[in-house]
N, C-alpha and C positions, 0 to 999 in steps of 0.2 A: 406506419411512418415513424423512424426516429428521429428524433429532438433533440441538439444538444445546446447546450448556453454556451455562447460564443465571449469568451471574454473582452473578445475584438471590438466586436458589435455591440456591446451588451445586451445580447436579445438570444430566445432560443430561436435557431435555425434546424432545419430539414440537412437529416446530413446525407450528402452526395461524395461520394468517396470519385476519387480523379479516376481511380480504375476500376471497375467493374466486379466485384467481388471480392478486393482485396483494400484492406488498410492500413495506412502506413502511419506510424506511432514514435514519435520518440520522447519520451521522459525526462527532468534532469534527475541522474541520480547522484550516488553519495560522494563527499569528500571526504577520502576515506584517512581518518585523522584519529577518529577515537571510535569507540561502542554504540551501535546505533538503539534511541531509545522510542519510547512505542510513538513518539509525535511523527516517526520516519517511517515506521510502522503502518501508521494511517493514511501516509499517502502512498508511499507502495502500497498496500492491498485498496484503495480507491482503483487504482491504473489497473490493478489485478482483475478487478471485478469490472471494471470497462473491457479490458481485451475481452475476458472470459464472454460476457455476454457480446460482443461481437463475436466471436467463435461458436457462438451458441445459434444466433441467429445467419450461420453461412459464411462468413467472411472469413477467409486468408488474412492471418495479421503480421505484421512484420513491425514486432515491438523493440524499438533500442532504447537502450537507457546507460547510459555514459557513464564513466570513471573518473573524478576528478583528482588524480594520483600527483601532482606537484601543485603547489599553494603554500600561503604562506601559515596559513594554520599546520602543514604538515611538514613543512622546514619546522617552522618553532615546537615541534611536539620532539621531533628528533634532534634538535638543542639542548631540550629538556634534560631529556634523556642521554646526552652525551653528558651533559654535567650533571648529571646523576649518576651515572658511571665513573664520572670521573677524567673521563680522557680531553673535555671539551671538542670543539668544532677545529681541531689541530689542523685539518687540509682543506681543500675544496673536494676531494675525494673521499674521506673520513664523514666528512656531510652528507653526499650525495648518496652513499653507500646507508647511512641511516635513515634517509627518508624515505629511500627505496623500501628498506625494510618495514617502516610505520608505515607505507601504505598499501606493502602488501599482507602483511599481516591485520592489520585493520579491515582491507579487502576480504580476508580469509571469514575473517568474524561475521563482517555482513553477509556473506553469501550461506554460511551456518543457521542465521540467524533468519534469514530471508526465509531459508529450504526449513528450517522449525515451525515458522507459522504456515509455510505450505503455499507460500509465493511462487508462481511458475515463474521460471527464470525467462530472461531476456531472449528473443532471436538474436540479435549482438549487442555486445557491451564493450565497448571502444575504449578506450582508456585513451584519457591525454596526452603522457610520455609516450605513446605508439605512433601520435599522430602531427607530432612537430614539424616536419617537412609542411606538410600539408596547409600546418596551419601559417608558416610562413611562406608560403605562395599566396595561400591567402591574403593576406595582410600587402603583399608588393601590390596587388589584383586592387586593394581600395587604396592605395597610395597613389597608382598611376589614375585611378579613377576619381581625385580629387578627395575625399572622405578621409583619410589617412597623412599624417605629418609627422615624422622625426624630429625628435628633437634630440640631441647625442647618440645615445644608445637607446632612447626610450622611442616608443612610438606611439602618438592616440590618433581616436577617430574627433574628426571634428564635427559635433554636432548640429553647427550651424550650416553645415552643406545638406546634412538630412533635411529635405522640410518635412517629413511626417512624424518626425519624431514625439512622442508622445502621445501617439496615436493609439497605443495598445493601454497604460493605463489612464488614459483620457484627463491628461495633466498638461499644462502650459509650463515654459519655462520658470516662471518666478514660482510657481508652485513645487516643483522639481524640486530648486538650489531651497523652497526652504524648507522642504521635509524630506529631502535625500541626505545619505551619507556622502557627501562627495567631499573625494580626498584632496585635501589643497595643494597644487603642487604649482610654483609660478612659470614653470616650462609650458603651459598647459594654453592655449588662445583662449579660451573657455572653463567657465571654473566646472560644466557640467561634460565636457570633453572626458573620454575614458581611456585606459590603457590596453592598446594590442600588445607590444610588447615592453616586456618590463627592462631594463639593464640589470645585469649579475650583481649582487651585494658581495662583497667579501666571502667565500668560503660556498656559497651557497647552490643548490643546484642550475648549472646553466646550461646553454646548445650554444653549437655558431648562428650566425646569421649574418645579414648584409649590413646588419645595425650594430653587431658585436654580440658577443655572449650576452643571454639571456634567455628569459623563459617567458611565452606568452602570459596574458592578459586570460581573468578566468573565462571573462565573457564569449571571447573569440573561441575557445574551444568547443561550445554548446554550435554554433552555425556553422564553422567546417564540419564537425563530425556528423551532423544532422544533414548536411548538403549533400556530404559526400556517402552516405549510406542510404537516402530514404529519396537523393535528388535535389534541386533547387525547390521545387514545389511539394510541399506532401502533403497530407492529410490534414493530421490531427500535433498539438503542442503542448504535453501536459508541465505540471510542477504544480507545489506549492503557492499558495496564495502572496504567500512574501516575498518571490518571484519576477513579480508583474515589473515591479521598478527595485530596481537596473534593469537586474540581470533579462530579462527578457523584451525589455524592450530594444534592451541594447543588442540582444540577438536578432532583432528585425533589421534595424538600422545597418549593421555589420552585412547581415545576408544581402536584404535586399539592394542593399548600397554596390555590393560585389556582381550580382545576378541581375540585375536590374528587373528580376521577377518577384512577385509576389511570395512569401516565404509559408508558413503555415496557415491552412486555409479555417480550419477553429482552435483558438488556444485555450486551452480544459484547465482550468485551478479547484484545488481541494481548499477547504477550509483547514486552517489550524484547531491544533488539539490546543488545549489550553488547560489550565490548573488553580483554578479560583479566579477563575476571568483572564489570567495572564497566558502570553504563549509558551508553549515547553518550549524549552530551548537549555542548552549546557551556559550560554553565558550567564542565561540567571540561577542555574544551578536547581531548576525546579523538575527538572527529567527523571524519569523512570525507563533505566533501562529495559531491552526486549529480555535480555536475558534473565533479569531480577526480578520482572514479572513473570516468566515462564516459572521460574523456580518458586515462584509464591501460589500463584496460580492454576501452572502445569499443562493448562487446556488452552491452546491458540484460539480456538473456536470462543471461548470465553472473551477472549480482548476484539475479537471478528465480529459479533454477535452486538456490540454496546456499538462498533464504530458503523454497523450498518443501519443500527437506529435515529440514525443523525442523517442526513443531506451530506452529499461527499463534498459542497460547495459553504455547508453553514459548519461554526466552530462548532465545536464539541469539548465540554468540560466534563476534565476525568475524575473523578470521586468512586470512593471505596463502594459507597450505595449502587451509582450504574453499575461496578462489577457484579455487584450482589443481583442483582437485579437481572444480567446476562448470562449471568451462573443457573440461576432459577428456569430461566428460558430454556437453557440448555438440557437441563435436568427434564423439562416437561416433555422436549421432543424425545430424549430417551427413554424415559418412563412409558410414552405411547410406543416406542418401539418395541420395545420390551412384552408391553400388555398383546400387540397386535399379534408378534411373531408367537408368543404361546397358543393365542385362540388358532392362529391359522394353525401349526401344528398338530393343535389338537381337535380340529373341526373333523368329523367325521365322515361331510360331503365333499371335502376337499373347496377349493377354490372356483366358485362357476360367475354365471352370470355379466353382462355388460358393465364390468367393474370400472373399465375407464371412465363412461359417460360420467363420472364423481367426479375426475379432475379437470374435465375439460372447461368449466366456468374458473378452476383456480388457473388455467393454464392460462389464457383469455385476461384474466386478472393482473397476473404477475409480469406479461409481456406488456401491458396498459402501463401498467408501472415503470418496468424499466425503459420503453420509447417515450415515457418524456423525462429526459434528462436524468436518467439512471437512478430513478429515485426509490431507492432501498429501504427507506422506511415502508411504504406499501407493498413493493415486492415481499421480504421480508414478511409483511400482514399475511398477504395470502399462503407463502408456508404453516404460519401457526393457526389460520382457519384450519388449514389441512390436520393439522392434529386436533381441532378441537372437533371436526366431523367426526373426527376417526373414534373421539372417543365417545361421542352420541351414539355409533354403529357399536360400539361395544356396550352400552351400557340399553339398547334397544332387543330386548327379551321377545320379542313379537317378531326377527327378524331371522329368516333360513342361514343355518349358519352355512352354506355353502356361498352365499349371496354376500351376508357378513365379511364371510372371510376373504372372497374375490374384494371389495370392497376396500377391505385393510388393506392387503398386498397393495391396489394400488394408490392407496393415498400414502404407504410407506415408501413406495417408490417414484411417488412425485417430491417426497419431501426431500429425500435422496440427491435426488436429480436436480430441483432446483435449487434444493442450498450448496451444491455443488457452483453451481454458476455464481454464486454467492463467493465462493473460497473459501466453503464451510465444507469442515471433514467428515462431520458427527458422528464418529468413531467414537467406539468406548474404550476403558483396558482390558484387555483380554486375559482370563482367570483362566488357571490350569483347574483340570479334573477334580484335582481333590482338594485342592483349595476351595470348589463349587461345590462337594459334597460336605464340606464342612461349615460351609455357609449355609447350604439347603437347610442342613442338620438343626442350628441357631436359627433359622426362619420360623421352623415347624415346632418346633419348642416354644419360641414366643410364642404364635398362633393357638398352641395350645394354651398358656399362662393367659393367653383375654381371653379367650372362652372359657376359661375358671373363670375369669373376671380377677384372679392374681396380677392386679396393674403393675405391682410392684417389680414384682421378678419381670413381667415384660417390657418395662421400660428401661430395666438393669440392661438383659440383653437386647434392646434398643440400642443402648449406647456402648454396647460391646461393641455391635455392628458395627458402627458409626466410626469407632475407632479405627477399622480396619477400613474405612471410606468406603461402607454399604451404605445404602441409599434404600429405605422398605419403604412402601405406598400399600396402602390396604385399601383393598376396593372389594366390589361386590360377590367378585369372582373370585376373591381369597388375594393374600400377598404376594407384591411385584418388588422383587427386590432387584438394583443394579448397582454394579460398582461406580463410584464418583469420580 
């Protein structure tokens, strides 16, 4: 039975999907405005490792995650950038034509970035400017249905026709007005009333409408496009834990208010990454790009590996130590792969014996772990059991290496498999021929220089190695060297 914690409810719930072997998922994903850094990282691959292990266990998924391509973080970015050029915001055209470009090219980035760490992309990814019509039917649909008021060109919902409101981050009005952002504006009946649509500013990108040029409201976009791809009722509702209030609650309010149905039946939040207690985030300037860590780092799996050791619902603080620490991780599973795949090759029985019966307690384990509420820290445990059996089976002299070997194969091919459902690659770099002969060559050299017991020279070419990012383990069976 799977468990997921309902942020609704605040309780884990039995998840019962509306149709019968499939589920339907939508995300919020990026505004795509500038470079995404690994805090966006962490929630995309959390949803990652949710679908995956729904795809693992049967289920048909039908995952969207949205475009947030007009905003005003993405007008002001192509501002910037016009008076950095030089030409300023000279038309409404001259703008329109620059935001477009900052958000498709920031779009380009993320999806670079996404397919780096080995993110499965979306079943659809809807983009806001695609969906404007829509979302202005929308919006007439809670105007005639009371929930919705004009005021000029602007239009909000009013919150006081909602009565459930608050119901998703389990907040009362006075609580709300005193720890939301809500923007002042005296058009508004309610100072916690939100914007569907906004009126066109000066130069800025807008559509027609019945209200005048403008461009929706962020929130509105997240329930039309979710409505209209996955239905009035779907599944599952993930995002961010910073999410909950507004933007998500305001997407209940919005849907439900329009469908008079019930909108997402569990809403899934990730915890935030965080950096000495605080959240990453661009506005405090504490972010680590995806890109700036790959080029420091270079192993996806490395940044994959630290965020699985966390609860995908508890923060996570990033420091240099956890990389180090997920680094090492990494290195142990390939160092056993490494040891495994020689013995089997070199076993002279070949591969025999009831080798599965080894995994089937880790298998039994890992799915215990992930049916209650995705929890990757024990998942995760039971892959690195599997390496440390595996390395008991190799260091056990009393044991038929045809039995052995069956053995290795498959606890290498549990580890495989299920850190795959993980959205772990555990790929090495792959060395040409003679680049391999000439490392063997530096192996067998040092090997010799300790068996003189010459530490000296062998610890030279130690860190010859090393320079060239070998990785040597000395064991019983002689040196396991891998590239890093």
């Amino acid at each position: 039975m799977l468990t997921i914690y309902n942020t609704l409810t605040r309780k884990k719930e039995e998840f019962r999907p509306i149709t019968r072997g499939k589920v339907s998922m939508y995300v919020c994903g990026p505004t795509v405005y500038d470079v995404p850094h690994i805090g966006h990282a962490r929630s995309a691959h959390s949803f990652d490792v949710i679908r995956r292990y729904f795809e693992y266990t049967g289920f048909k998924v039908c995952f969207v995650r949205n475009v947030t391509d007009v905003d005003d973080k993405i007008i002001n970015k192509a501002l910037s950038e016009l008076e950095t050029e030089g030409t300023g915001a000279s038309s409404s055209k001259r703008l329109k034509e620059k935001a477009k470009e900052v958000a498709v090219r920031y779009l380009d980035i993320y999806h670079r970035q996404m397919e780096a760490l080995g993110i499965k992309e979306p079943t659809s990814e809807p983009k806001a400017t695609e969906n404007i019509p829509d979302m202005i039917k929308f919006i007439e649909k809670l105007i005639k249905k009371g929930y919705g008021y004009a005021v000029g060109g602007d239009v909000y919902f009013s919150v006081d026709e909602f009565k459930d409101y608050g119901k998703l981050s389990n907040r009362d009005k006075e609580e709300m007005l005193a720890g939301a952002r809500v923007e002042p504006d005296e058009k508004k009946k309610s100072p916690l009333d939100f914007a569907l649509w906004k009126e066109a500013k000066e130069n800025e990108p807008s559509w027609s409408s019945p209200w005048g040029e403008g461009r929706p409201g962020w929130h509105i976009e997240c329930s039309v496009m979710s409505t209209r791809l996955l239905g009035a009722q779907f599944d599952i509702h993930g995002g961010g834990l910073d999410l909950i209030f507004p933007h998500h609650e305001n997407e209940i309010a919005q849907a439900e208010g329009a469908t008079g149905k019930p909108f997402a039946n569990y809403w899934v939040h990730n915890g935030l990454l965080t950096v000495g207690g605080e959240k990453m985030s661009k506005s405090l300037g504490n972010y680590i790009t995806v890109s700036d860590f790959l080029e420091k780092h270079s192993d996806p799996d490395q940044l994959k590996l630290a965020f699985l050791t966390s609860h995908y619902r508890s923060p996570m603080d990033y420091s240099d130590g956890r990389m180090e620490e997920a680094k090492r991780a990494k290195e142990r599973i390939m160092i056993f792969f490494d040891k495994a795949e020689k013995f089997i090759k070199e076993s002279s029985g070949g591969a025999g014996g009831k080798a599965g019966k080894v995994t089937i307690p880790l298998t039994e384990k890992f799915e215990e772990a992930m049916n209650d509420d995705f929890n990757t820290p024990l998942a995760l445990a039971s892959i690195f059991e599997a390496v440390s059996i595996g390395n008991e089976r190799l260091a056990d002299a009393s044991m038929r290496d045809s039995v052995k070997a069956g053995e290795l194969k498959a606890l290498r091919d549990y580890i495989v498999s299920y850190a795959s459902v993980l959205g772990l690659a555990l790929s090495g770099t792959k060395i040409g021929r003679e680049e391999s002969r000439q490392i063997e060559k530096l192996v067998a050299r040092r090997e010799k220089a300790r068996q003189a017991k010459d530490y000296k020279e062998a610890d030279r070419i130690r860190k010859d190695l090393m320079s060239k990012g070998i990785t040597v383990e000395d064991t019983p069976e002689g040196p396991v060297w891998r590239k890093s």
